[in-house]
N, C-alpha and C positions, 0 to 999 in steps of 0.2 A: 542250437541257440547261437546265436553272431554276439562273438567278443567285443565289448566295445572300447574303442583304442584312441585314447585323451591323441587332443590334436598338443603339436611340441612347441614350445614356446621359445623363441628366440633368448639368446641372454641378455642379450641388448634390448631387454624392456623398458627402458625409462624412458619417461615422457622428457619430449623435448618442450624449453619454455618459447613458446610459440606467440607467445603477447607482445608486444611491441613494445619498445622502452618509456613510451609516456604513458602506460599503462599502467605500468608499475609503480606501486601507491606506497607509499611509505607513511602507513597506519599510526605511528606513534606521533603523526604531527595531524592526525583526523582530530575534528572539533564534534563535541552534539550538536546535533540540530538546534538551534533556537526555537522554532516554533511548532517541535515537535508536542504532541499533548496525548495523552491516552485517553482510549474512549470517545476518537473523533471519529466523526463520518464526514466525507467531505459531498455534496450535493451540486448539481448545477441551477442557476438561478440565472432565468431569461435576466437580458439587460435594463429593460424598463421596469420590471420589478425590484432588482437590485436597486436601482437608484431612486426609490422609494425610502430607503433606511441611512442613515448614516454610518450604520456599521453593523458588523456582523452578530452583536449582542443585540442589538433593537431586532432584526430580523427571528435568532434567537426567541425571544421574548415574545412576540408577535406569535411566531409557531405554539410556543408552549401555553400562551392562552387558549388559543384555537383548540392545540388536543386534551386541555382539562376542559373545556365546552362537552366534551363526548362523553356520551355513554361507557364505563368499566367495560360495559360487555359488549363496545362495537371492535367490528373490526376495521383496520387501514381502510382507504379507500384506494384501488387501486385504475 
């Protein structure tokens, strides 16, 4: 049976910081996102349909009539 024999690790293990100095992010002055929201999906929307709506709630609004129109037991249409 062949012993097996750990490869030796330098002692000089440490990572060197390898980032560039405008890299380096100094967290305690990071803001939230403003228009971050939970529960979003973001989609693409040709441009002549876009500007159909005035904003992103009429388009909303318009969808969600559409999919209470359907049947509980349909599926997406893909």
């Amino acid at each position: 049976m062949k012993e097996r024999v750990m490869k030796k690790i330098s002692k000089n293990n440490e990572k060197e910081d390898d980032l560039l100095p405008e890299y380096n992010i100094d967290y305690s002055k990071a803001v939230k996102n403003p228009y971050f929201k939970r529960d979003r999906v973001f989609i693409e929307v040709d441009k002549d349909v876009a500007d159909l709506f005035q904003n992103t709630d009429n388009i909303n609004d318009v969808l969600k009539a559409i999919a209470k129109s359907f049947p509980k037991s349909s599926v997406a249409i893909l």
